[in-house]
N, C-alpha and C positions, 0 to 999 in steps of 0.2 A: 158523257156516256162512257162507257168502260169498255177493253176492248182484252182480247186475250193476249196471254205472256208471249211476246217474240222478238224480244230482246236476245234471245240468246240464239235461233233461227239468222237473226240481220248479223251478229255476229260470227257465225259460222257462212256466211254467204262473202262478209268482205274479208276473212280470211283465204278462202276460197278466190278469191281475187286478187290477192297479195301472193300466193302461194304461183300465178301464171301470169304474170303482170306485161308481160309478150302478148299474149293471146290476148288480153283484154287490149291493148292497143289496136293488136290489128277487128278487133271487135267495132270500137270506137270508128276508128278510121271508114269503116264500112258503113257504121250510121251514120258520118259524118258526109261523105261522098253522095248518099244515098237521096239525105233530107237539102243538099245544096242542090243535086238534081232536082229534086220535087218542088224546092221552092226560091230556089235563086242563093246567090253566095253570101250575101250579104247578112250575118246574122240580126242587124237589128231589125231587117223586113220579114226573119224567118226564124218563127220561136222554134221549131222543132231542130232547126241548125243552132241556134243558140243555146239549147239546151245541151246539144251535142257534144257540142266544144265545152262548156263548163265544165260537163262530168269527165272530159280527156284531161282538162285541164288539172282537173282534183285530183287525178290519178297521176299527173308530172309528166302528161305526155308530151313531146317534144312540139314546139311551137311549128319549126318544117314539116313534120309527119303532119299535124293540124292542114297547114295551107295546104301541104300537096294531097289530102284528102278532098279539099275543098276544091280545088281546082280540077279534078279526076269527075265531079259531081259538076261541075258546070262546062266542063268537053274543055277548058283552056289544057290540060294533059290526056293521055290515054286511060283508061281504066275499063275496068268488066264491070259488066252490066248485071247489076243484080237485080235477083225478085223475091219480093216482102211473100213471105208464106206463112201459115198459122196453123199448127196440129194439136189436135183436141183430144181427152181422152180421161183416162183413170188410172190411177196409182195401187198398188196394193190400201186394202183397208175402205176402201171407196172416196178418196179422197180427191177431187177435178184438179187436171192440170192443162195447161195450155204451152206450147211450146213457137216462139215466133223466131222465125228464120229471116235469114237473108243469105240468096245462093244462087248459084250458075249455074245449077244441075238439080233440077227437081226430084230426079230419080234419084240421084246419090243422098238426097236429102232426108226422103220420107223413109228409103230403105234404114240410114242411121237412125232416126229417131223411133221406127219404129221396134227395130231393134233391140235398141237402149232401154225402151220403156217392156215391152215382152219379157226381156232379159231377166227383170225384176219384178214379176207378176203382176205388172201395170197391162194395159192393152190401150190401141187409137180407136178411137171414137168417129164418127162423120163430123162432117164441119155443122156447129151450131150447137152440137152436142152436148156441152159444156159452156158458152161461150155466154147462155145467161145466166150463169152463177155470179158472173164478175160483174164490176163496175170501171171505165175506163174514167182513169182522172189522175191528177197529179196529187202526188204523196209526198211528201215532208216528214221524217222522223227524227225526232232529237231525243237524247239516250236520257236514262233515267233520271232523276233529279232536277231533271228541267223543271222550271214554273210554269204549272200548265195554267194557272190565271194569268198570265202575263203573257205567253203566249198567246193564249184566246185573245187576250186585248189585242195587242199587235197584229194577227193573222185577220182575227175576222175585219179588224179594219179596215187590212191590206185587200181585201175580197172574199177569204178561204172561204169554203163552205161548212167546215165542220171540225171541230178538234176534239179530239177523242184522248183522255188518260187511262193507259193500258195497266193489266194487274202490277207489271214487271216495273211503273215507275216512269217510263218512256212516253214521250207525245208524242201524235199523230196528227198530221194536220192533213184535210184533202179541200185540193180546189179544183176549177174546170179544169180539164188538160188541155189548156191553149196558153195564151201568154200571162195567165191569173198563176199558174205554177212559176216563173218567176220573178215576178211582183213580189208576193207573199215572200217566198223564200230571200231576195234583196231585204224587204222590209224588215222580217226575222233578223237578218243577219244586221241590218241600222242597230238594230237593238239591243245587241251585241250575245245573240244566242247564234252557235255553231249547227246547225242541221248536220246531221251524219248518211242520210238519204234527202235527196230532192228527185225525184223522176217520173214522169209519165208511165201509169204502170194501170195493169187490168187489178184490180182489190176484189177480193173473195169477201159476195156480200153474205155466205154463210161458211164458219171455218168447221172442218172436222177434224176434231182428234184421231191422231194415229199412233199405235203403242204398239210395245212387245216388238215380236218380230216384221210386223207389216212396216212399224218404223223404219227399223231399222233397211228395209229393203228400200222402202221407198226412199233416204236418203241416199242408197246405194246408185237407184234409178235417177233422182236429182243432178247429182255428182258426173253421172256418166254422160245426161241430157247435156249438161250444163259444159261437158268438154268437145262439145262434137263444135268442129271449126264454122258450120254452117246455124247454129243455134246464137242469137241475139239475148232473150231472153225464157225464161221458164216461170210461169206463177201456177200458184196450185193454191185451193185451200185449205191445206193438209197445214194441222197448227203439231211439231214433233216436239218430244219431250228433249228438255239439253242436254 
């Protein structure tokens, strides 16, 4: 099945991550503490900690900064105690986005986000409000010229549930979001294809186009979401021109 162009979207997202590569650490380190609380230190009994660490690790984070995350998550160090929060709502253009936190201040949190999104003719939504447009699962994309027969072979064998070749050239692979997301992506990787994302993520089961100037705000609104120190992740189905 075909899926729309956002190749140049994932691209402007991991430059957007090279450009604060601080800030993503201490990101990491927060889901990293968070998911050893939730489910023990151990990544091979706890895929949501093993996923953790993978993506610190892609990004060269420091093996210490890893353990003493881990250790902050299962009380062997001190650390603050966070909480998983999720804000719902719309972008300029009408486009859903979702915003999931992790923070020590609920108040300082909703006031940023809410903010951010206002700021740039977005507005928050109630919880739920948004929340079934998406699909939770594990996503897999590998950049353009990948062999997407080749991957189909490999993934769906590995478990995936679905692989999608996008206008842009790029495959998409989704599986459950439990331990099938790294399965798949090990397997992919035997076979000597590079993924450029692997992560547990909410996917927009319908995308809307956004153009002109609502684009342009709502990557404004993105940008701003996406800096605030209590903000984990941002999905929206907003598909922007590049």
């Amino acid at each position: 099945m075909a899926g729309h162009s956002k190749w140049a979207n994932i691209q402007h997202r991991k430059g957007r991550q090279d450009e604060k590569r601080g800030r993503i650490f201490t990101r990491y380190a927060k889901e990293i503490t968070v998911a050893a609380k939730m489910g023990g230190g151990d990544p091979n009994f706890n895929p949501r900690l093993r996923l953790a660490i993978d993506k610190a690790k892609g990004e060269n984070m420091p093996n210490d900064n890893i353990d003493r995350a881990v250790k902050k998550g299962t009380g062997e160090l001190e650390g603050v105690s966070y909480e998983e929060i999720r804000y719902e709502g719309y972008g300029p253009g009408g486009a859903a986005v979702m915003v999931d936190c992790l923070t020590d201040n609920r108040v300082r949190t909703v006031a940023d986000v809410r903010h951010a999104m206002a700021k740039h003719g977005g507005n928050m939504g109630t919880d739920g409000s948004v929340a079934f447009q998406f699909q939770h699962c594990g996503q897999i994309i590998l950049e353009p010229g990948t062999d997407e027969d080749k991957v189909m072979e490999v993934a769906l064998e590995a478990g995936a549930e679905d692989v999608i070749g996008n206008d842009d050239g790029s495959v998409e692979v989704i599986t459950a979001p439990t331990g099938d997301l790294t399965t798949v992506k090990e397997a992919l990787e035997a076979a000597g294809f590079k993924p450029v994302i692997a992560e547990v993520t909410m996917k927009a089961l319908n995308e809307t186009e956004v153009e002109g100037d609502d684009a342009v705000k709502f990557q404004k609104m993105l940008d701003m979401l996406d800096d605030l120190d209590d903000v984990q992740e941002v999905y929206t189905s907003a598909i922007l021109p590049e």
